[in-house]
Each structure stands twice: as C-alpha cells, then as structure tokens.
BAZA-30225 format. One line per 5 residues: for each residue x, y, z of N, C-alpha, C, O. Coordinates in steps of 0.001 Angstrom, whole numbers. Example, Ala and Ser with C-alpha at 12.3 -4.5 7.8 and 13.67 -1.06 7.14 Angstrom:
2
13190/-5690/7800/12300/-4500/7800/13200/-3300/7800/14236/-3319/8465 | 12850/-2250/7080/13670/-1060/7140/12900/30/7870/13409/1138/8039
% end
This chain:
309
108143/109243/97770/107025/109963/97170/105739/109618/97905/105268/108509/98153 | 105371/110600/98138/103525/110191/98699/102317/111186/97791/101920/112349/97867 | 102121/110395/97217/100443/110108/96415/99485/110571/97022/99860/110589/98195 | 98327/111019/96964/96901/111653/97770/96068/111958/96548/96515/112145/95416 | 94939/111983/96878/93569/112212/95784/92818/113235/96915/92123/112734/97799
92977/114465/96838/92117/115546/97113/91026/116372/96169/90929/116416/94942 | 89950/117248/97606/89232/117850/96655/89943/118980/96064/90953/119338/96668 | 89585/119683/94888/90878/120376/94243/89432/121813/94489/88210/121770/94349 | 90518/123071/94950/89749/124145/94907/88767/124595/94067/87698/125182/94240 | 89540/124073/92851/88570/124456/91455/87332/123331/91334/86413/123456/90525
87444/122344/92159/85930/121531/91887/86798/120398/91251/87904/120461/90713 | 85649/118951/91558/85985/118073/91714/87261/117720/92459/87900/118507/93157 | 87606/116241/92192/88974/115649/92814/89979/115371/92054/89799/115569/90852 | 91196/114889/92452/92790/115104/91768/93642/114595/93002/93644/114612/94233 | 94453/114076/91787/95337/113272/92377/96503/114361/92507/96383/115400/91858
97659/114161/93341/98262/114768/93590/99482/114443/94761/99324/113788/95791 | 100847/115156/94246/101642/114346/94999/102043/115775/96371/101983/116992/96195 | 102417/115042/97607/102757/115952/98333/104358/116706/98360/105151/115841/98732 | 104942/117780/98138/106149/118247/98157/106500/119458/99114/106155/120609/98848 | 107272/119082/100341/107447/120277/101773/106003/120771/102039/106064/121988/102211
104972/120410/102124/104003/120761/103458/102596/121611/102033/101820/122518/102335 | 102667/121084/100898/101801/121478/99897/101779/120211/99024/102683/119382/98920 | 100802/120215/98528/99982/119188/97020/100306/119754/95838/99670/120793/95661 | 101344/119370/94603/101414/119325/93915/100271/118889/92728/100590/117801/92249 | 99032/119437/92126/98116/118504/91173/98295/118507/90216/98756/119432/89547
97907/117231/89803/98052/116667/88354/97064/117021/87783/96143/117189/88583 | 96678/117311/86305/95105/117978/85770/94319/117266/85973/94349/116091/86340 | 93337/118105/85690/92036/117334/86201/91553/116047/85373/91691/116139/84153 | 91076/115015/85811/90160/114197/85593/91522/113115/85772/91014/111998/85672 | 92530/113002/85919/94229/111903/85544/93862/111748/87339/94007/112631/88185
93283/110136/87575/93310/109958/88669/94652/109028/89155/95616/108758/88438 | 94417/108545/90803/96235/107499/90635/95789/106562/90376/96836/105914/90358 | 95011/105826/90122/94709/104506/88655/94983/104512/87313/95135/103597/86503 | 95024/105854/87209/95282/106031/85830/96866/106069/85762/97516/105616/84820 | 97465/106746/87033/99026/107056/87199/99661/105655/87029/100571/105453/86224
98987/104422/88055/99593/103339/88211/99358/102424/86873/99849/101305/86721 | 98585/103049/86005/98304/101773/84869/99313/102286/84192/99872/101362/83600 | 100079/103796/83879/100712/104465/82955/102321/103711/83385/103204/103308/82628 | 102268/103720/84753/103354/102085/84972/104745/103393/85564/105675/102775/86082 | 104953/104766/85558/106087/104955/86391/105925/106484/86818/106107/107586/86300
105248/105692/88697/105158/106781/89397/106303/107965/89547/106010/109160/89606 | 107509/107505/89594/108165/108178/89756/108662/109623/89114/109050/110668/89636 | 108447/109147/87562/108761/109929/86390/107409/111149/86570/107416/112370/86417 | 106527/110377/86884/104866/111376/86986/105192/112274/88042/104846/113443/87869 | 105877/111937/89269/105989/112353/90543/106708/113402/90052/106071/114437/90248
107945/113645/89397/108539/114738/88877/108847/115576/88504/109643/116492/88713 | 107510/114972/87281/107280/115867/86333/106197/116885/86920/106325/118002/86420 | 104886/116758/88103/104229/117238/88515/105169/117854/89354/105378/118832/88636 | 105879/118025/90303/106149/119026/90936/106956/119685/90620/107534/120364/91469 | 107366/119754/89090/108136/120751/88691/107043/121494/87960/107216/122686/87706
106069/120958/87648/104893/121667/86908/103749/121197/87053/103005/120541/86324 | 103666/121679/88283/101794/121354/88752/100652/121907/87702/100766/122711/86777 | 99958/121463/87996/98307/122044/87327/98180/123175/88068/97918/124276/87585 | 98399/122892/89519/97749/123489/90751/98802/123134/91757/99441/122083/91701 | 98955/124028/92655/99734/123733/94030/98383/124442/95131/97597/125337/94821
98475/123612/96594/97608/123872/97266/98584/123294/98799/99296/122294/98897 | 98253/124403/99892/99230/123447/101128/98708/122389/101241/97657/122282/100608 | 99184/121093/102101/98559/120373/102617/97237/120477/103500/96149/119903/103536 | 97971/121642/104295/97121/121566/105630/95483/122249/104896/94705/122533/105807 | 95142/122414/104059/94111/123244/103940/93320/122792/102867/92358/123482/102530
93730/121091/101911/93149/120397/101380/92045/119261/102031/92341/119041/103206 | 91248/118741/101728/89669/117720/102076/90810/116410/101642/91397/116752/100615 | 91232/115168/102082/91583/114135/101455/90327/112996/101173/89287/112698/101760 | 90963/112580/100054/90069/111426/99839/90897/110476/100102/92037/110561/100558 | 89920/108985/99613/90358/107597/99706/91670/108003/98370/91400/108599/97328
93115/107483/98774/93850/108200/97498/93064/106846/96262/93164/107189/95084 | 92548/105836/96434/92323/105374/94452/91391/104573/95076/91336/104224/96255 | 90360/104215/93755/89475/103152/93644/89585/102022/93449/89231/101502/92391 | 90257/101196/94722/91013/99675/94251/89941/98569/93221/88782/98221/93446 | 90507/98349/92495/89927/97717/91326/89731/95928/92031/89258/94983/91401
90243/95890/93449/89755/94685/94104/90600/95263/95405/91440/96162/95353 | 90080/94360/96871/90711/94171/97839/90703/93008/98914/90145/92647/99950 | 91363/92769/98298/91991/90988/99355/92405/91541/101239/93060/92452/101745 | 91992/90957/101498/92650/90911/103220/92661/89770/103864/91774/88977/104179 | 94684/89830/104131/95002/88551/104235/94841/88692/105805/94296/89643/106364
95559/87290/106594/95867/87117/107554/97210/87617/108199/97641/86614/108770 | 97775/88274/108330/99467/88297/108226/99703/87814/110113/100425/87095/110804 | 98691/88658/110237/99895/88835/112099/98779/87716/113032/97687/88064/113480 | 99287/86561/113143/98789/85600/113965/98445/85722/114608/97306/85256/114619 | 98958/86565/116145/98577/86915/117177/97430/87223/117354/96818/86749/118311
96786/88176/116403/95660/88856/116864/94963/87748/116382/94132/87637/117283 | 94670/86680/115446/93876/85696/115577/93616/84874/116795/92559/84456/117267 | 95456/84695/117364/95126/83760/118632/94281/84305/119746/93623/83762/120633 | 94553/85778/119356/93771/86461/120903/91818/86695/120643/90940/87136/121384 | 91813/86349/119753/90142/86302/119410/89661/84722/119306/88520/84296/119125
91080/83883/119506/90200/82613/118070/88959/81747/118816/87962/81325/118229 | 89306/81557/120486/87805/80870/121251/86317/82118/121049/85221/81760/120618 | 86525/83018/121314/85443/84130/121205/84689/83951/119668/83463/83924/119562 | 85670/83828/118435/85020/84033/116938/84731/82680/116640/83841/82382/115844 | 85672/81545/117434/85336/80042/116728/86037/79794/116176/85707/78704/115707
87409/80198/115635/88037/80514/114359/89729/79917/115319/90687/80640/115591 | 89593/78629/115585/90677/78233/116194/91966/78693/114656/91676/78749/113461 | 93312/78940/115298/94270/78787/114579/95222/77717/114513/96047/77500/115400 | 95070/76838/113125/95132/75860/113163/96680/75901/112006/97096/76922/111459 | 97261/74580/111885/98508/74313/111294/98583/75143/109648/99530/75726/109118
97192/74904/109161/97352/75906/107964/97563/77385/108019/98298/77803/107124 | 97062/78345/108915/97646/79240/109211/99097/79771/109027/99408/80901/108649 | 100019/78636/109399/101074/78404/109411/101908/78438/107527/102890/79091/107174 | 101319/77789/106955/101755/77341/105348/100837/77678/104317/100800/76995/103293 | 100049/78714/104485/99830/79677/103819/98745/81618/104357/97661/81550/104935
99064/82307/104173/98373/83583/104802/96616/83614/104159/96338/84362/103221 | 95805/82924/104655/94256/82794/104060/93984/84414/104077/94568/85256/104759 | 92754/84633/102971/92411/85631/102443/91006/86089/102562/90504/85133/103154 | 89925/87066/102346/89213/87046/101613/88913/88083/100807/89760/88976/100823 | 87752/88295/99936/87530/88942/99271/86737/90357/99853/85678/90136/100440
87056/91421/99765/86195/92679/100501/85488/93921/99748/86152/94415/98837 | 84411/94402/99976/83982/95104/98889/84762/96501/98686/85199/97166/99626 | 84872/96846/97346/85456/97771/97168/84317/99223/97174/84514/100333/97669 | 83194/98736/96481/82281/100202/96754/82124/100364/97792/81247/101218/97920 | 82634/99883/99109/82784/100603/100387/84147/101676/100760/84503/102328/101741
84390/101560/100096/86084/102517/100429/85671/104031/100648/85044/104824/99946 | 86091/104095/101527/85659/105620/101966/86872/106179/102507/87709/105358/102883 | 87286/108035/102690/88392/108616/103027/89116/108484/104165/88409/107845/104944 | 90017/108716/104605/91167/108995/105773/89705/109887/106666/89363/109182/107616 | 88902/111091/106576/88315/111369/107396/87075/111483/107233/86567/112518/107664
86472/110789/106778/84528/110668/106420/84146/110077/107469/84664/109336/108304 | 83221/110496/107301/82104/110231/108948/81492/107910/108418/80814/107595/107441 | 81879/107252/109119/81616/106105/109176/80425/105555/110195/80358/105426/111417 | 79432/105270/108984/78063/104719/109723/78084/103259/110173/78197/102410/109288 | 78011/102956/111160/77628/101310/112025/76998/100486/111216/75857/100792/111565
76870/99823/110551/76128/98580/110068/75394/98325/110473/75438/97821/111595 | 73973/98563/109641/72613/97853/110518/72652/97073/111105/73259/96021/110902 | 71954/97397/112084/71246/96008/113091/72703/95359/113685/72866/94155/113879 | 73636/96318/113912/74735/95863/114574/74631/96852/115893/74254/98014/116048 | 75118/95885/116715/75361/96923/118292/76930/96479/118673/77215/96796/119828
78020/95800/117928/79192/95755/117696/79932/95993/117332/80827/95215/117003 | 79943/97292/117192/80581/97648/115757/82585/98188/116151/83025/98446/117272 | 83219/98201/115103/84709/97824/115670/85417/98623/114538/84919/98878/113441 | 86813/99022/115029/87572/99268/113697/88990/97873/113636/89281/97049/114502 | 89405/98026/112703/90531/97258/112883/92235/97730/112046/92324/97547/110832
93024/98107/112548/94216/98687/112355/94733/97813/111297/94459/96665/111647 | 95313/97801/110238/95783/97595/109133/96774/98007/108227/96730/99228/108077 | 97818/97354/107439/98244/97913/106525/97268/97536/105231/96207/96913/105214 | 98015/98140/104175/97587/97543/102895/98558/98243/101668/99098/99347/101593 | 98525/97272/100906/99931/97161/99913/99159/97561/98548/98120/96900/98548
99215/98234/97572/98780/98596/96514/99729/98232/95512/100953/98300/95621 | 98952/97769/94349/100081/96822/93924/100195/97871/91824/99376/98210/90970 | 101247/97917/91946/101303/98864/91020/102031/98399/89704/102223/99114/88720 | 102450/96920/89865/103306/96283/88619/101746/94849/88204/101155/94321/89145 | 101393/94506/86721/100387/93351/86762/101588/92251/86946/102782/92535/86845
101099/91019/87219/101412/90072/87198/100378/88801/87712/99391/88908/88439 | 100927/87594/87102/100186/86091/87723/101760/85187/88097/102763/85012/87405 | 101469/84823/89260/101983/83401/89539/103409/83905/89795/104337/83225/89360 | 103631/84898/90380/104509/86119/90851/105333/85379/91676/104877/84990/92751 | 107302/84926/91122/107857/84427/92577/108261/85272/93638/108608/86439/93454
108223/84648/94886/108446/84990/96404/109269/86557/96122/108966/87721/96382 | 110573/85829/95387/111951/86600/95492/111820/88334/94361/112655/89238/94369 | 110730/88296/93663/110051/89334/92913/108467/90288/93339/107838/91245/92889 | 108385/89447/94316/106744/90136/94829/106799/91346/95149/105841/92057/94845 | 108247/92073/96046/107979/93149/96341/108062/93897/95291/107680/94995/95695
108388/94015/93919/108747/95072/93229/107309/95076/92303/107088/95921/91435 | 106376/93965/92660/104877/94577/92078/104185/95446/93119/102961/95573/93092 | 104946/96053/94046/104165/96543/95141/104122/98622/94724/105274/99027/94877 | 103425/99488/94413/103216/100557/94067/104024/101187/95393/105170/101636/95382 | 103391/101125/96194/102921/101752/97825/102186/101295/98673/101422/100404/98301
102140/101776/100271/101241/101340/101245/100712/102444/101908/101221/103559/102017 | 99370/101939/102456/98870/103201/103052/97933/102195/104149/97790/100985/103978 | 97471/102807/105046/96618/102594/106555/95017/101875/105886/94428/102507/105008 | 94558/100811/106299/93787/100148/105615/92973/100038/107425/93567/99698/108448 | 91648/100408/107314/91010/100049/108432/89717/99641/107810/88987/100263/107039
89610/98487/108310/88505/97111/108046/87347/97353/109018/87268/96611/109997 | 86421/98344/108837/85394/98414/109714/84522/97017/109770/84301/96314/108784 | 84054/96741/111154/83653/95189/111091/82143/95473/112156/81939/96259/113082 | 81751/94993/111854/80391/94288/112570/80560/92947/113506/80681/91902/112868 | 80586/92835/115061/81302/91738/115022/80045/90746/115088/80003/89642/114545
79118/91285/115784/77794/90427/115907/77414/90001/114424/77598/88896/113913 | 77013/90795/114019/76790/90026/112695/77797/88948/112043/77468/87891/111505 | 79028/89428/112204/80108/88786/111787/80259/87034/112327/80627/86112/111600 | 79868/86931/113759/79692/85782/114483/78551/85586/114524/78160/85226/115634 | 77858/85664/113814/76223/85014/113001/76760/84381/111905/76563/83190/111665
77547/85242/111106/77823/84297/109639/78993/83660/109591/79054/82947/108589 | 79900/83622/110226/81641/82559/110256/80707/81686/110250/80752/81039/109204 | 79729/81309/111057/79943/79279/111090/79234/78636/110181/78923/77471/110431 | 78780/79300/108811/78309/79139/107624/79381/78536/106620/79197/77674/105761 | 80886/79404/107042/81700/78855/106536/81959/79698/105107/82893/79280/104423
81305/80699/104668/81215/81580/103682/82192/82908/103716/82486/83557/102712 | 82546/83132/104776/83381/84170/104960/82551/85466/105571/81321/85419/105572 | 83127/86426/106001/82587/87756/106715/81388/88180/106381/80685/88770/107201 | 80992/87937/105133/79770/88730/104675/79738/90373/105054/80556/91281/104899 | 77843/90268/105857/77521/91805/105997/78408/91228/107432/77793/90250/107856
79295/91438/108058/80336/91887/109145/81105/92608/109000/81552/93356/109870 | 81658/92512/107119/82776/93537/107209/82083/94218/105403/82884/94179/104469 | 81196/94559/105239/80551/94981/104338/80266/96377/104394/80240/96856/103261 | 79998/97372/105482/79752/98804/104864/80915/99696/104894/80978/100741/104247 | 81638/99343/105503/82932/100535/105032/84449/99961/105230/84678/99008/105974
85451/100634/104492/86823/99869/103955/87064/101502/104212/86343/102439/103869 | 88244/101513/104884/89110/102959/104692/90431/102691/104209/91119/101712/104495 | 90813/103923/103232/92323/103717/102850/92719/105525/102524/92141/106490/102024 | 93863/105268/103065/94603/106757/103231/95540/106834/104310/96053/105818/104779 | 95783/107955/104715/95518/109343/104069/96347/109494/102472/96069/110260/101550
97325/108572/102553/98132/108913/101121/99049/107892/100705/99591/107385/101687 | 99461/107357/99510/99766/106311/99547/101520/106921/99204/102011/107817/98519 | 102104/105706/100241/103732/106257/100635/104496/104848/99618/104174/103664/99708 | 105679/105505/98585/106362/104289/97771/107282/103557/98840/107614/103721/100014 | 107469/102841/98013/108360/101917/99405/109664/102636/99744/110105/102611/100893
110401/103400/98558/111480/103792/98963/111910/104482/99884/113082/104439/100255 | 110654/105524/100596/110262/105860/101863/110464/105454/102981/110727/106176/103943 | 110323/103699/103005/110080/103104/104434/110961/101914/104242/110766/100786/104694 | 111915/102305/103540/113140/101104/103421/114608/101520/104588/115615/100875/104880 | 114104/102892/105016/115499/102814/106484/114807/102104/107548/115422/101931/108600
113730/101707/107444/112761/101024/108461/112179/99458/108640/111283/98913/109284 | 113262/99043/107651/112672/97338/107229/113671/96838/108410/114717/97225/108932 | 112485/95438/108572/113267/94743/109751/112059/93475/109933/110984/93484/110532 | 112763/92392/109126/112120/91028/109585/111168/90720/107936/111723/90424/106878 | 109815/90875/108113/109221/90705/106754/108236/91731/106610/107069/91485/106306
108849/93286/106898/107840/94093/107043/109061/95284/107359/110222/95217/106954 | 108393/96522/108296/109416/97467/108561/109216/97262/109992/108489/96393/110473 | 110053/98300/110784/109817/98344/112275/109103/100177/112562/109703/101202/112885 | 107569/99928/112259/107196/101179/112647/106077/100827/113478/105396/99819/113287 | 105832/101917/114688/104444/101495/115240/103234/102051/114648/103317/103073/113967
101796/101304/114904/101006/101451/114362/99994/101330/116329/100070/100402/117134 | 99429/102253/116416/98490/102847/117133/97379/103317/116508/97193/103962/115476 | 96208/102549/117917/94550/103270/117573/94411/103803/118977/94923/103477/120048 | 93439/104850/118571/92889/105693/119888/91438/105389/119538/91130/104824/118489 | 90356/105876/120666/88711/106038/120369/89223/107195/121688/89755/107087/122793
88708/108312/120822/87659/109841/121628/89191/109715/122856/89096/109844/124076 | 90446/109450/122111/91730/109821/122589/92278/108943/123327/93477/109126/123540 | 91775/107996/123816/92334/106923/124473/92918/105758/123956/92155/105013/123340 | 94426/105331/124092/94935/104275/123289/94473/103139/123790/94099/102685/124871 | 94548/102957/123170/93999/101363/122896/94107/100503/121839/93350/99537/121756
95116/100772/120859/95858/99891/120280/97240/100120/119877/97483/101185/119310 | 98113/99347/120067/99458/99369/120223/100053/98360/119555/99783/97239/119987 | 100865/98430/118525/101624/97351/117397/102537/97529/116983/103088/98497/117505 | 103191/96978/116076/104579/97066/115307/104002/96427/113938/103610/95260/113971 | 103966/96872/113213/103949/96057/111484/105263/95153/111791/104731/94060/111987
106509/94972/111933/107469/94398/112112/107032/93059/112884/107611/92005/112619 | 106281/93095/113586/106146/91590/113964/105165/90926/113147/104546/89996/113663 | 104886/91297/111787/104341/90105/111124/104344/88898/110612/105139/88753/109683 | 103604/87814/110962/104156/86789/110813/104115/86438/108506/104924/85713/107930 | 103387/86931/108064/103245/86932/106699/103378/88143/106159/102356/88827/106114
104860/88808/105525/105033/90095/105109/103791/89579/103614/103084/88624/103295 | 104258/91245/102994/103504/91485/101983/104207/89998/100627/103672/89173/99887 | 105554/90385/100957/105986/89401/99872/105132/87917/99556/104620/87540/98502 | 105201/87159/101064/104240/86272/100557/102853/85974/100515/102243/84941/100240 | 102377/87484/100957/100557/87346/100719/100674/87500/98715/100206/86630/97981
101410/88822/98166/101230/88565/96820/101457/87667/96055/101141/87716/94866 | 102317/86237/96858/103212/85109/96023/101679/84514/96055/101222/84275/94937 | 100938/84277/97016/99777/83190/97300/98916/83697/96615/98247/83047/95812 | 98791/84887/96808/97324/85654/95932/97314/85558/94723/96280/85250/94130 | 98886/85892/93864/98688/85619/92268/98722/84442/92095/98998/84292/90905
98557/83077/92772/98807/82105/92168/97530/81397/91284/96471/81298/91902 | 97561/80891/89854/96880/80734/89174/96038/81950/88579/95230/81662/87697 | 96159/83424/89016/95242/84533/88654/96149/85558/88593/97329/85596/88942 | 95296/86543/88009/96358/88050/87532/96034/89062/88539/94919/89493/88830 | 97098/89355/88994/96977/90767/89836/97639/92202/88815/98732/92316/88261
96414/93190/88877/96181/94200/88222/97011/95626/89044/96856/95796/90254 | 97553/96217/88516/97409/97674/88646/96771/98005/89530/96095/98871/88974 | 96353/97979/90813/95079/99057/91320/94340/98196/92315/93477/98593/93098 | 94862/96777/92162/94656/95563/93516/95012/96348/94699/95864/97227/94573 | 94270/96061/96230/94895/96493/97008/95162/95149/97764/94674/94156/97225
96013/94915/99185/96032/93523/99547/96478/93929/101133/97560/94308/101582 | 95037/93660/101851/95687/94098/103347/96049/93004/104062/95797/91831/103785 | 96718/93477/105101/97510/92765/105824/96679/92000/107161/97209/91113/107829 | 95806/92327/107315/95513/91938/108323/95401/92938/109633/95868/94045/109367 | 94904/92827/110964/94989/93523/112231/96144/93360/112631/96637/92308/112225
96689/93876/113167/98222/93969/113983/97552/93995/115578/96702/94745/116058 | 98354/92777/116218/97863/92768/117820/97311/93804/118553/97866/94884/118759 | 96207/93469/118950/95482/94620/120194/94772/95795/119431/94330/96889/119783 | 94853/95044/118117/94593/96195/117321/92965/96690/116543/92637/97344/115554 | 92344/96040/117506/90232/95983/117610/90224/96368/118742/91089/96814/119496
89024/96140/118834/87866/95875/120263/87832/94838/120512/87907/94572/121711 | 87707/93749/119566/87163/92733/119589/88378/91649/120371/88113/90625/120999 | 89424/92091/120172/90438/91334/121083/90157/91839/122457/89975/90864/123186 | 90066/92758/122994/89700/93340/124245/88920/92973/125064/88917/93178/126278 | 87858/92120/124099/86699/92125/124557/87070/90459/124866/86391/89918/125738
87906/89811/124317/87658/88344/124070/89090/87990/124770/89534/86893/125111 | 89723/89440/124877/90763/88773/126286/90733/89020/127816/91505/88520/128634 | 89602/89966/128093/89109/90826/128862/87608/91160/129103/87158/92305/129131 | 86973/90149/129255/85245/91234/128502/85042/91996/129620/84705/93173/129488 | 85229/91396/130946/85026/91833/132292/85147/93544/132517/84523/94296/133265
86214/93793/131543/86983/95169/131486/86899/96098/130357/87355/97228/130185 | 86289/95421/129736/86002/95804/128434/84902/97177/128462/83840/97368/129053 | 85896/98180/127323/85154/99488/127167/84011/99842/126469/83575/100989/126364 | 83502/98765/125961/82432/98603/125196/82908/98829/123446/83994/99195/122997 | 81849/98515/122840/81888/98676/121251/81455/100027/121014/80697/100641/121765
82291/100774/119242/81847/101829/118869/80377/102093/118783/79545/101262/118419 | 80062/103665/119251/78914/104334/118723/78703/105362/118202/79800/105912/118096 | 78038/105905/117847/77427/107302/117536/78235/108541/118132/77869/109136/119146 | 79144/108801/117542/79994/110028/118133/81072/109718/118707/81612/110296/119651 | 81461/108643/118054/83131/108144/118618/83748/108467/117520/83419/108173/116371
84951/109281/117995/86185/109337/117079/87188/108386/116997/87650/108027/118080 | 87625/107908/116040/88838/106646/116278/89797/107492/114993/89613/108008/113891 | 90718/107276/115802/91957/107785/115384/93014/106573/115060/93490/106083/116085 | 93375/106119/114092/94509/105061/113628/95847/106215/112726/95913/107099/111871 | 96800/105336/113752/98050/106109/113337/99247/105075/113045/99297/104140/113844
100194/105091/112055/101173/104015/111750/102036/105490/111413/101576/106439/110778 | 103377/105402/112008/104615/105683/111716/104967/105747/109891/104935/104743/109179 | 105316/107261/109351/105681/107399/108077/104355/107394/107465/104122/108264/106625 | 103417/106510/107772/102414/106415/106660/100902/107590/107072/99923/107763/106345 | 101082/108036/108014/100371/109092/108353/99315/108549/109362/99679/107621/110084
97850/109103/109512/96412/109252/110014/95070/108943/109141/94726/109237/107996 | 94470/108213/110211/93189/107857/109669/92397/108731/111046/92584/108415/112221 | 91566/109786/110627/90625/110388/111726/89049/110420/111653/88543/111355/111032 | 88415/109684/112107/87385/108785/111384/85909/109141/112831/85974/108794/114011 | 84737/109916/112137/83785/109628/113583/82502/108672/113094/81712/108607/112152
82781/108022/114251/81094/107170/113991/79847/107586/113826/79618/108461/114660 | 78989/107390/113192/77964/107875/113078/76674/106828/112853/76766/105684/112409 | 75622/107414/113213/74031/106049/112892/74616/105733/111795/75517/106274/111154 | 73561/104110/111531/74016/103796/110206/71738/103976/109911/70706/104451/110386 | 72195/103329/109026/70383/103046/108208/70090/101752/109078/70798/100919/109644
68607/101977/108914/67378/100943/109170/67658/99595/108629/67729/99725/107407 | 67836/98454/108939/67786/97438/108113/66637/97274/107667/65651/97344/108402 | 66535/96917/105804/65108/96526/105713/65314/95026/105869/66426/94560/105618 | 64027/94009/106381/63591/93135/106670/63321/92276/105468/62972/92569/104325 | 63564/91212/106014/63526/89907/105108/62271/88943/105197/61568/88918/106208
62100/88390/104423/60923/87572/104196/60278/86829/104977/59114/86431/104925 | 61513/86571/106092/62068/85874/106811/61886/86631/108526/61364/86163/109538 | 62337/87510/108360/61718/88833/109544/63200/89705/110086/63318/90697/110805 | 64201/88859/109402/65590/89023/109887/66302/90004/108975/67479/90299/109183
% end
C-alpha cells in the first residue's frame, strides 16, 4: 500500500491511497495521522479504494509532505558517510558509534513536500541536501524489544535533511547538536510505502535498493540502504528506551554514503562542485519508494543579534 496527502481538486488537502496510476481519497479533513492513530492501515486502504470520496490520476495531483510527524529523530545508521566527513566536521567516529546509533532531535514545523521550492538558510553560503530514509512509526510503544521493533514501523518514505554546513560547523563544537544547520527545511515523501511492499527486497538490516541524488541532473550520489550499519530495528529499540514512541514519530536513518556535498567536499575539495544555490534542482531517488524533486531558492535576510551575528 502507498499512502500520499494531496491537494484534492475540490480544495484543500487529503490523504489518499494510490491504486494502478490514480489516488484513491479519503473525505475530507481524515488526514494519515488520523489513519495511523485509528491503528489499521490496511483495513482503511480497502475500504477507500473500493469507495473513494474522490478518485484523481496520479499524474495530475500537487503532493504534499504525506503527514505532520508529531516528532523527528535522525539517527546515525550508515557509518561510512560519517567516516568520510569526520576530520572536515570534527566529529571523529569513535567506539560508541559502534554500541549504540546516536540521535538528534529535528524540527518538525520545517517539513515541507516531495516538490516545494526549498530556501537556503540565512547567512549560509553552504547549503547541502542529504539522502535519507525515514521510518514512520505507526504502532505506540516504550522500551520496545529488538525482536518486535519492526512491527511498530507504519511505512517508509525518502527523508532529505536539508543542512547548512557552515553554520552547522560553527555550532558542533558547542556540543549542543545541529541547531540553525539543519533547522529550515525537513522533506518527506513523495508517499509513504508499508513494509509489505519492500519485503522481496530485504537483505542484511535494511533492504537492497539503491538510493541516488542528482543536482540540475548530474549524479552525484550513489547508495544502497542495504549497507546500513544500524537498520531501523535498532534505532527504534534505542529511541523508545525509557520514553513513548507515538503514532506519527518519524525516525531517519541517517545519509547513506556519498550521499551530500559535504562528503565531496571533505574527500575531494580540490574537485569539488561547489555547494547548492539559487536555481538548483536536486533530485533524490530510492528504489520502490519513489522521488523527491526539490529547487533551491533565496532564503530570507538574517535578522541580527545584539551581538551583530
């Protein structure tokens, strides 16, 4: 089953499932937060495409972000791309890496669609995307074991972590976490896919699909979700521990190798194509789970601090 939140002809947005090359909608105002708290996509999935509100093709619907994650964690999963940044960010990878997937916390009123125009972060001249999964977690639970994590998992969909890196390497050595680096925009879409989908494709602690980025058509990132070193299972074992994971949590995975600028730049600067600007298209693509088609655009003025900064 794949999930999507489009604009609906009749005004406003709606959730809606896709069936042969059209959107099935659910009535208006029943978003997929509301689907995932009601606890069984499947039965909903059913019942809507045997009796839509509305049917509309795919090709000729606006997508949105498909839900309003009610939080979003982004773990560490795929090592590599840490090792290939870690002298450039400061951020050596060290034995803990190893014995547990570190996290942080990311804003959610940044979540914006599969194709909305994405503004640069003030007072950044670094600006980056970063290739991602992310796991939507559709069962609650706390203190969730290993051998049960996947079945709190809803679906996954393409999670790109727009980052600031300059700013970003102003604030790591504070020790506080990303801050304004990864603060004005979070993408998630185009549609969120159930797992039962991408289970002829499992292999290791993840599936074996590739995940590719382009800018203005040129690849330049190349991955496998399959080589992760921390599947989803044990980012949700670590994340619920001592706390409740809700309905509507999202929990990304991390960059998948080669999968910034910012590695490019910090394995290569010599060669390096420079950072996003103003009229770059970046295109992120993962196998089964669809497209993210995304153009850069100015961001706002920073206003100034007391301080002058």
């Amino acid at each position: 089953m794949r999930f999507v939140t489009y604009e609906s002809p009749g005004g406003g947005d709606r959730a809606g499932v896709v069936d042969e090359g059209r959107v099935c909608g659910f009535e208006p105002g029943l978003t997929l937060l509301d689907l995932l708290d009601r606890g069984d996509l499947a039965r909903d999935a059913e019942h809507v495409v045997a009796s839509p509100s509305e049917v509309v093709p795919l090709r000729e619907v606006t997508l949105r972000a498909p839900l309003e994650p009610r939080s979003l964690r982004d773990c560490a999963g795929f090592l590599q791309h840490l090792r290939n940044l870690s002298a450039t960010a400061d951020m050596p990878v060290d034995d803990r890496h190893l014995r547990f997937p570190p996290f942080y916390f990311s804003n959610v009123a940044a979540v914006i669609g599969p194709y909305d125009d994405v503004p640069i972060a003030p007072d950044s001249t670094m600006f980056d995307y970063e290739l991602e999964i992310a796991a939507v977690i559709g069962k609650a639970g706390a203190n969730i074991p290993l051998a049960q994590a996947e079945e709190h998992i809803a679906g996954y969909l393409i999670l790109c972590d727009w980052s600031a890196r300059d700013l970003q390497l102003n604030e790591m050595p504070l020790r506080l976490g990303p801050g304004k680096g990864k603060d004005t925009a979070n993408t998630l879409g185009p549609m969120l896919v159930t797992p039962d989908e991408l289970e002829p494709f499992r292999a290791g602690r993840a599936f074996d699909l590739e995940m590719t980025g382009y800018v203005n058509g040129e690849l330049v990132s190349r991955g496998r979700w399959s080589t992760i070193d921390w599947g989803f299972a044990d980012m949700i074992t670590y994340v619920s521990r001592g706390t409740n994971l809700r309905a509507g949590d999202v929990i990304g995975s991390g960059t998948v190798e080669t999968g910034c600028l910012f590695e490019h730049y910090s394995i290569d600067p010599r060669n390096f194509r420079g950072w996003l600007r103003p009229g770059d298209e970046v295109r992120l693509v993962v196998e089964q789970l669809g497209e993210l088609r995304q153009r850069v655009v100015e961001g706002v003025k920073a206003e100034r601090l007391s301080s002058g900064y």
